[in-house]
N, C-alpha and C positions, 0 to 999 in steps of 0.2 A: 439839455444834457442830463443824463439818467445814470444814475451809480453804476448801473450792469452795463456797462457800451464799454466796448475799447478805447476809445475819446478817451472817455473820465480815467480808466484806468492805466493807461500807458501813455497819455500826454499830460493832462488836467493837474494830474494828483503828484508824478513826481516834481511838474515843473510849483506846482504851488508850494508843497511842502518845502524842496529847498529854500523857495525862497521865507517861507515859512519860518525854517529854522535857523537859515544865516543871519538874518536883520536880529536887530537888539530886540530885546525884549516890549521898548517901548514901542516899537514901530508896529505891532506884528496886527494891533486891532486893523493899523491902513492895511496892510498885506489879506486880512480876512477877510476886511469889507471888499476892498480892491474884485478879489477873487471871488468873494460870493457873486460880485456884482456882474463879473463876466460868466461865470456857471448860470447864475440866471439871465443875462441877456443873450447868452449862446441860441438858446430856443427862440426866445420871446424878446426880444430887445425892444417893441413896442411899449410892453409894458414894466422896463425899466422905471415911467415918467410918473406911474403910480404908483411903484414901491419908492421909489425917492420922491413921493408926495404925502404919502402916509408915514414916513418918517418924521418929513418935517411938520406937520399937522400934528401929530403926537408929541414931537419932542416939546414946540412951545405952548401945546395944551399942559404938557405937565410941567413946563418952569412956571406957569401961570397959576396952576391948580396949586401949586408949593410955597409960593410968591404971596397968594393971598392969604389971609387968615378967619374971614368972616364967609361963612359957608355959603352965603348966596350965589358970590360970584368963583367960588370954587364948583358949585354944582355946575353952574349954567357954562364953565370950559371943559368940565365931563361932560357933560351934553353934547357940547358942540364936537368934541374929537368921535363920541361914539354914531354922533348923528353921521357923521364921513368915514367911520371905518364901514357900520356896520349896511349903509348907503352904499359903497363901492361894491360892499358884498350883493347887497339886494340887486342893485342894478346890474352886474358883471353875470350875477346867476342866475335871477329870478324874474328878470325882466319879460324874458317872448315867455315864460311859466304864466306871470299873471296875464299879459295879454292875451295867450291862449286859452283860459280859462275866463277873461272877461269875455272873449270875442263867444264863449255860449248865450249870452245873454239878446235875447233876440232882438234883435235890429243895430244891434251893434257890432263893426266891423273893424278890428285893428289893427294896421299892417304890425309884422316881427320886426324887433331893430337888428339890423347886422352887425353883432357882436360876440366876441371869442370869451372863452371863459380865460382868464388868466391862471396861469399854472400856478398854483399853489395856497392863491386868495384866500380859500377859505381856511386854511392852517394861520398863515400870517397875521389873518385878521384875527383871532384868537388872541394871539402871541400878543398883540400889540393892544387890541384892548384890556388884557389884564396888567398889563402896564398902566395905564392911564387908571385905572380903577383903585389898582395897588397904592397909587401916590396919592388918591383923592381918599383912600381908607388909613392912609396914614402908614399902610405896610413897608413904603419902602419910600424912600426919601426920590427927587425927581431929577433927572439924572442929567448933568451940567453940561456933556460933552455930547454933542448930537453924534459924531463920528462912535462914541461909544455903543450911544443907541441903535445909529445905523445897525450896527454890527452884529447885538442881538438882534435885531430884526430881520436881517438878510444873510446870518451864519447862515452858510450853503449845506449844512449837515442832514439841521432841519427842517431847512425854508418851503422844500416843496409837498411837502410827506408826511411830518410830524417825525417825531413824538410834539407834542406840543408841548413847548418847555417858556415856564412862566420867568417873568424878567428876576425877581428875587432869588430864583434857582440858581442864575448864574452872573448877579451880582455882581459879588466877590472876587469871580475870576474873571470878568469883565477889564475889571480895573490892576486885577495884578494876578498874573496864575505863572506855574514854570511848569516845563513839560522833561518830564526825566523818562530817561530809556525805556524802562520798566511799563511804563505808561503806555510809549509808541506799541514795544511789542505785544502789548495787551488788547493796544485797540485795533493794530492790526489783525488780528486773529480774531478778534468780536465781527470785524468788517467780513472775513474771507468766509467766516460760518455764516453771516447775514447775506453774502453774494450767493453760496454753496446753496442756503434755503430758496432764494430766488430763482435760481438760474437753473439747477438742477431735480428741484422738485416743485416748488409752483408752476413753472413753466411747460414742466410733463404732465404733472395731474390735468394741467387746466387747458391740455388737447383735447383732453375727455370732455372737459363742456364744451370745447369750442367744436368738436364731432357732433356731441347730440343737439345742438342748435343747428347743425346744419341739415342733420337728418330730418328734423323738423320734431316739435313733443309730442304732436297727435300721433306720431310713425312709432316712438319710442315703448320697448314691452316694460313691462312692472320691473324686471331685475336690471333692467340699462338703465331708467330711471333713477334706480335707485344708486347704480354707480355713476353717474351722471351728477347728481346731489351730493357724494360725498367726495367727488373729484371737484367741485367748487367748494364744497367746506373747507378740504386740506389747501387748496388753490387762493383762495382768500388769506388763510392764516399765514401759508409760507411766504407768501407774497407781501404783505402787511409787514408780517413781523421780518421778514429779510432786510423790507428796509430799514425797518427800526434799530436790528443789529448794525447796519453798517453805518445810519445815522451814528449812534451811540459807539461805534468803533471807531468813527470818523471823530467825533467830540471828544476821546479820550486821546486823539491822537495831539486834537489842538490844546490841549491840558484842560477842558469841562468837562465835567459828570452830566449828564441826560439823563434824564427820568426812564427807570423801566418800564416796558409799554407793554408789556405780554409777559404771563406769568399760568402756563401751561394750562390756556381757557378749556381747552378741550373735555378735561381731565376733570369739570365742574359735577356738582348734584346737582343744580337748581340754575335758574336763569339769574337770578341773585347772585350765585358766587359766579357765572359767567363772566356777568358787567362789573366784576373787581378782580377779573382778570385776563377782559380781554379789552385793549384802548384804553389801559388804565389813563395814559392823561385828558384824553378829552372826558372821560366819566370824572375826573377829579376837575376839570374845569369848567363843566355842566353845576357839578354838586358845589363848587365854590361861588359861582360867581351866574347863578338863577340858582337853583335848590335851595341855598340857606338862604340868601337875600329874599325869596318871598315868604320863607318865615320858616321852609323846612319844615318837619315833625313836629313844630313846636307849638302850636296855635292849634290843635285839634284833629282827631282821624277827617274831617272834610276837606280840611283845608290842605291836609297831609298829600291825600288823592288828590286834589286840584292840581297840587305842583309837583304830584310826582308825572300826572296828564300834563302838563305843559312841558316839563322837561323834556318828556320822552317824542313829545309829538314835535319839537325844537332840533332833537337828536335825528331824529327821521328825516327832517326835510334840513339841518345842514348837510345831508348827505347829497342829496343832489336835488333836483327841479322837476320832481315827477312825483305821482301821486302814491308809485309805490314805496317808493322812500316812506312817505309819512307815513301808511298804513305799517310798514315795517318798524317807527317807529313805537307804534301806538300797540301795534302788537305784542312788543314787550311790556308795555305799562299796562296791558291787560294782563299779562301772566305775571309779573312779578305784583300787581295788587290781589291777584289771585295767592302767592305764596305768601304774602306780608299778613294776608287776612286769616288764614287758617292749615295752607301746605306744607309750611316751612316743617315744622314739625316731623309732619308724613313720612317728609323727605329724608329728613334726618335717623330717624328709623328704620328706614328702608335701604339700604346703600346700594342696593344690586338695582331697585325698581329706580333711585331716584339718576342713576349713571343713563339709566335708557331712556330713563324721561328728558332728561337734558339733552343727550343727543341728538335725541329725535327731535326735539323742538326749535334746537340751536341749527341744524339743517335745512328742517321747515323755514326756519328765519329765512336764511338766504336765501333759499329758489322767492320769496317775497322781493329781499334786495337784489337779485339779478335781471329779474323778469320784467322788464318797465309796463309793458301791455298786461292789462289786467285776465283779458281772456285767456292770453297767453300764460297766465299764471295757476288759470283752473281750468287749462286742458294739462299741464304740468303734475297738478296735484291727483287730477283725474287718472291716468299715468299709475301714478305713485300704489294705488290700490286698484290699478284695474283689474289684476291676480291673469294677466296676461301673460303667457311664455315667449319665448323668439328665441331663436340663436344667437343675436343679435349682439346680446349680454355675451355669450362667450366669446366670440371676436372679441367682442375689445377687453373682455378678461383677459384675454392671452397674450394682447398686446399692452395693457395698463396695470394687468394686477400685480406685477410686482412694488411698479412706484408706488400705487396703490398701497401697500401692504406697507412701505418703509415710510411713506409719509404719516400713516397711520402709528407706527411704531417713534417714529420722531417727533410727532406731536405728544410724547407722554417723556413725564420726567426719567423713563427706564433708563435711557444713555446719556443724558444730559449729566448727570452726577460723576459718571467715570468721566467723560471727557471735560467734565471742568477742574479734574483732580489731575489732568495728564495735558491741558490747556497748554501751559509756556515749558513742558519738560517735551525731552525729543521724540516720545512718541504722539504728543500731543502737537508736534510743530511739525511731523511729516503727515500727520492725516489733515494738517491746516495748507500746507503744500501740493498735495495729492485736489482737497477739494478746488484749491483755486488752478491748480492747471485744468481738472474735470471743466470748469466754469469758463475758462477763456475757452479751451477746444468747441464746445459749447454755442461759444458768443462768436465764434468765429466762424460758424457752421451754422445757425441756425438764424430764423427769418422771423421766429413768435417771442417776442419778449417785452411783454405790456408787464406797465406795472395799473395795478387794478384801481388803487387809491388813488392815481393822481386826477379822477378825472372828479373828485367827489371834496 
């Protein structure tokens, strides 16, 4: 089940909510998990048997990790929980990846295992190893009621999508939160702008890639290219960040705060300030939990580079099971060791040069992460500068440059500031009106509506 379906929306959410909100206060953790646990077994009901196996592997690794006090046999239950979260991960993702990649090895032949990626694995598995970590660092005490833990773990907000929200963040209201009006109609309207970004503009822009892949890149002139590449930039972002609004609209609705996840990336100088504004949580649980643990900045400029290169090349290949994920991710930790060494500066001086540099680079980025085929990826770029003409470009200018132009215009904080000042007042509650009827008409009429992230 997907936020943007009419399922989720006109069945899912008011029958959950009621029941949500009539039961006591105590009951509501059974009613979340209850509910997260049908939202995720709706699609996937197989792998129900692993998220309620990774629960309970966690939960008694950290009554044990809490239990003990002499650090050998605390380490060796952090071991054994990460050895099974991050093992479900390798194996569920990277399994027919490595055997593809052994089977070059000459004379050696490996059949693929027949197996589905689980929807969500790689967010959950995050979530729940910084749990076990948290308790073994002493950050957060190990949490008594597995039903509680379930609950962080399989809230349906942000089980399948992120933000990725660590167990200490929501603690507190784990064990006692109240959810006042004020609340619901806030997060309602966080949700309808996270549907309205999804539905209405990722899913327009990203015709336009889904056109020039069909046309084929070798076919594509230099200016189709290049609207091709920024209809997957805004296509990613609105897509991404859609969900996260309606995660985090959805979290205020059950009375938690979520982490903000995007913080107007576009708008960056530098590939630096990019990656502190765009995924802020999984860049905050890269830099918490590898970055500072192998010693961070702190041990010297080599050592600094070493684990800014493992981070980035760990960041690349959680994203999926292909070679260009990791070149993708490794590509950043060439350019941000490039600005850390002597750019940053440049940049900072320059605001007009460093807006086009980041553009330009943060675009290049993607056609890397879309393109799985590497030749496919530099007949793409080939493309990009072949100073080739075609009509081509204006077709689909005529028919994309307006979303074109307003995705472009939304991804910048220009209207974000007035409509968060007219947010819960009536002009800001009939353009929240306006987008969700836009959104169902939409969802009720249309046949393309992927969300991008869930398969990563």
């Amino acid at each position: 089940m997907i936020f943007s379906s009419l399922l989720f929306i006109f069945w899912f959410l008011p029958i959950f909510f009621i029941l949500y909100y009539v039961c006591p206060a105590r009951f509501r953790n059974i009613v979340l998990f209850a509910g997260s646990i049908v939202f995720y077994g709706w699609g996937e009901p197989k792998f129900l048997i692993l998220l309620i196996l990774s629960i309970c592997v966690n939960y008694f690794a950290g009554r044990l990790i809490g239990h003990f006090q002499r650090p050998v046999p605390r380490k060796v239950f952090l071991i054994l929980a990460l050895v099974f979260d991050f093992g479900m991960l390798l194996f569920f993702k990277y399994i027919n990846f490595f055997i593809g990649n052994l089977n070059h090895i000459p004379g050696l032949s490996l059949s693929e295992v027949a197996v589905t990626l689980p929807l969500g694995i790689s967010f959950y598995t995050f979530q729940i190893a910084s749990y076990v970590i948290d308790v073994y660092w002493g950050k957060v005490k190990s949490e008594r009621s597995i039903l509680t833990l379930g609950t962080y773990l399989c809230m349906f907000p942000q089980l399948i999508a992120g933000p990725i929200v660590v167990y200490a963040d929501v603690a507190d209201a784990l064990h006692e939160r109240r959810v006042y009006l004020a609340d619901i109609g806030d997060g309602v309207s966080i949700f309808i702008l996270g549907l309205g970004s999804k539905v209405l503009i990722a899913n327009n822009v990203g015709a336009l890639w889904t056109e020039a892949g069909k046309i084929g890149y070798a076919n594509l002139s230099m200016p189709l290219a290049w609207l091709a590449m920024l209809s997957f930039t805004l296509q990613i972002y609105f897509d991404f960040n859609g969900y996260s609004l309606m995660a985090i609209g959805l979290g205020k609705m059950l009375g938690f705060t979520f982490p903000k996840n995007f913080n107007h990336p576009y708008m960056s100088r530098s590939i630096t300030e990019f990656w502190r504004r765009w995924h802020m949580t999984l860049s905050g649980w890269f830099r918490e939990y590898v970055y500072i643990p192998l010693g961070g900045n702190r041990k010297g400029n080599v050592r600094t580079y070493v684990n800014l290169f493992l981070v980035w090349a760990l960041t690349g290949f959680w994203h999926g099971a292909s070679w260009n994920f990791v070149c993708w991710g490794l590509f950043f930790f060439v350019v941000l060791a490039v600005e850390k060494l002597f750019l940053t500066d440049f940049l900072e001086r320059h605001p007009v040069f460093s807006h086009v540099y980041a553009k330009l680079l943060i675009g290049m980025s993607w056609m890397i992460f879309a393109i799985t085929d590497f030749s496919e990826i530099g007949v793409f770029f080939q493309r990009l500068f072949s100073f080739t003409a075609g009509a081509d470009a204006l077709y689909y200018l005529q028919n994309y440059g307006v979303i074109l132009l307003v995705g472009c215009v939304l991804s910048t904080p220009v209207l974000s500031g007035l409509y968060e000042k007219f947010r819960m007042r009536v002009p800001g509650i009939i353009v929240s009106m306006l987008i969700l009827f836009a959104s169902v008409a939409y969802l009720a009429d249309a046949g393309y509506n992927p969300f991008l992230y869930f398969r990563f």
